[in-house]
N, C-alpha and C positions, 0 to 999 in steps of 0.2 A: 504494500500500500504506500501510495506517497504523502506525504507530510501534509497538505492542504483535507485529505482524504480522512488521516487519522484523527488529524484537527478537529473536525467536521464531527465523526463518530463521537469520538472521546469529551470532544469541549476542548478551546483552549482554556477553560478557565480549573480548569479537572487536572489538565497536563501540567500546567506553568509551575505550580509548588517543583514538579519532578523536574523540568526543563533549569528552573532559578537554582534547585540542587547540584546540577551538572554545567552551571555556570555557560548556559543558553546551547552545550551538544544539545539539541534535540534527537540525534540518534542513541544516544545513553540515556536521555533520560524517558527514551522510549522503553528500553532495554529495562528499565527501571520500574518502568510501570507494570510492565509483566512478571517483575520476578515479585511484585508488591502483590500481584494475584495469585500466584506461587505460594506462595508463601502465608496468602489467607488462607488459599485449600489445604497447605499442610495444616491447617492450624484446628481443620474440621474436624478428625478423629474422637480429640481431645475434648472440643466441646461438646459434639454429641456426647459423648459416654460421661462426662461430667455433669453436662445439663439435666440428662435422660436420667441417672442416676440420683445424682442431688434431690428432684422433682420428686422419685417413688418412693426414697428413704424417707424424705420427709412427710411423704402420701401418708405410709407406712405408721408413722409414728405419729401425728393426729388421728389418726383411722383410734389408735391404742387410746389417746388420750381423751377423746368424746364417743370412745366405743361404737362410732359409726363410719361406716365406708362413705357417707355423703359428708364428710364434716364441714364440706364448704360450705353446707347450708344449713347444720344444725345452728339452732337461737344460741346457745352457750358460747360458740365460736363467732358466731358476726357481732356478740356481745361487747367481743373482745378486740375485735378488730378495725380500722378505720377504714371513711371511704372510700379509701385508694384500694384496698384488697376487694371489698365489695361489688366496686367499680370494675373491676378488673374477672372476677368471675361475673359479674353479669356479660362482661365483653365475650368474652370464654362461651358460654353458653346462646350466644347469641347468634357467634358464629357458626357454630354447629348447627342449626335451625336453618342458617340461611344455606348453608349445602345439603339442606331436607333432611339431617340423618339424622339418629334416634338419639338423644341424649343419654349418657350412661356414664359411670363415676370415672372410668378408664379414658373416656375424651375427652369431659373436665379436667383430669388432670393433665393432658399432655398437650390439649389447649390452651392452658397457662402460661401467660408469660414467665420469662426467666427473672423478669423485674418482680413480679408476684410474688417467687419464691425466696429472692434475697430481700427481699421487704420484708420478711417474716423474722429475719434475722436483726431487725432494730432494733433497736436500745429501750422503745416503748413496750417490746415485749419481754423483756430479761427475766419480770416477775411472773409470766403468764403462761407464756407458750415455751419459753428457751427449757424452760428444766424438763421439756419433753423430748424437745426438735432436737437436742445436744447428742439424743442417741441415736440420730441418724447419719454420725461419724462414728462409729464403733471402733473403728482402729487409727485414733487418732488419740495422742499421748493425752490424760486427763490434762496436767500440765498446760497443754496449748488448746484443749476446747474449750475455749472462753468465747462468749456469743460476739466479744467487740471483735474478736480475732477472725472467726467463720464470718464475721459482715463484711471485714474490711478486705479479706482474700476475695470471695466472693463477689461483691460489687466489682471490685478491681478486675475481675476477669470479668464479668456483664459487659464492662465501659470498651474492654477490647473485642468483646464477642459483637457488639453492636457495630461498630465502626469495621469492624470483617463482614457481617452482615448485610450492612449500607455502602458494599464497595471502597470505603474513603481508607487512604494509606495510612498504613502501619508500620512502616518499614524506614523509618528514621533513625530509629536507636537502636541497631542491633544486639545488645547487650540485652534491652529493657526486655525484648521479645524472648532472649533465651532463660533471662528471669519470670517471663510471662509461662513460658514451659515450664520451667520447676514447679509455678506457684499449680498448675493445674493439674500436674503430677501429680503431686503431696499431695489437691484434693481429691483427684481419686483414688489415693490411695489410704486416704481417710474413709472414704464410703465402704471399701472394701477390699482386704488383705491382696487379694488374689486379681484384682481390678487389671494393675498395671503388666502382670504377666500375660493374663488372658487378652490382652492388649497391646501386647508391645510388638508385634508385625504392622501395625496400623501406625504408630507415631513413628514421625521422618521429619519432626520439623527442626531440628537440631543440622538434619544434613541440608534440607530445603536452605536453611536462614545460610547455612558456611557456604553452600555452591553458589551465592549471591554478594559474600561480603565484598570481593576484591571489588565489583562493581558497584554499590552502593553505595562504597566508605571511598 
């Protein structure tokens, strides 16, 4: 494709952060754009099985604590909760209706948002819900399950999962993103022992982010 062409596609205004990176090559900081896409898709493995994970352990463990499989709607739990959670399962159920399908506890829960489920992780719930949600890290050192600890990993990786999700680059601090790998490591390997074995043919982004440094940096 020629430059006026990828312009067009892409935006210049999409490119230019990549283009002002590479001190105006436009062929590097083409080169750059795609390893920024690379390098999201390595980063899929990870968050599915973290996300998908994170979501049913904590399913799991309100299921226990209001003794029902529907907890998003028992009265005791929207007692406790604010708009934003509320808000966010009516959204969840709404969508389901308008692709005609039959509502049931298993597409509520993986209709939720990822922001839904580290919302639960606030500081507003510490006295309420955390001394339940705490056991949906079982193999995480008592030591470090602390709810301010599970918020602040957690969100942390939402903020990169979103900006992968909306296309927008990630790929400026190569350090930060191999920091961003440990941090999502550890949590699933908080969720569970055997997580990151049954797993480790799927994560590459360790090789992905090093076959990009000499041209990014």
């Amino acid at each position: 494709m020629d430059r006026k062409a990828i312009q067009r596609i892409f935006s210049e205004e999409r490119l230019a952060p990549y283009v002002k990176h590479h001190s105006g090559d436009f062929e590097n900081a083409v080169e750059h754009y795609k390893s920024n896409i690379k390098i999201s898709e390595a980063f899929y493995p990870l968050l599915s099985i973290l996300e998908v994970g994170l979501r049913n352990n904590i399913h799991g463990q309100l299921e226990r604590r209001f003794n029902d499989k529907n907890w998003f709607e028992n009265p005791e739990f929207i007692k406790l909760v604010t708009r934003f959670q509320v808000d966010k399962i009516t959204e969840a159920r709404n969508a389901i209706l308008r692709e005609k399908k039959e509502i049931s506890t298993g597409k509520i829960i993986s209709e939720l948002s990822f922001g839904f489920w580290t919302s639960l992780l606030d500081s507003k719930f510490e006295h309420s819900l955390w001394k339940n949600i705490r056991f949906a890290f079982p193999n995480c050192p008592k030591k470090n399950r602390k709810r301010k600890t599970m918020s602040k990993k957690f969100n942390g990786i939402r903020k990169l999962r979103n900006r992968i999700f909306h296309h927008e680059p990630i790929s400026w601090n190569l350090p930060a993103l191999i920091n961003y790998e440990n941090e999502m490591i550890e949590g699933i390997n908080w969720l569970d022992k055997d997580l990151i074995s049954w797993s480790h043919d799927l994560i590459h982004t360790n090789e992905t982010i090093m076959n990009s440094k000499t041209l990014i940096q």
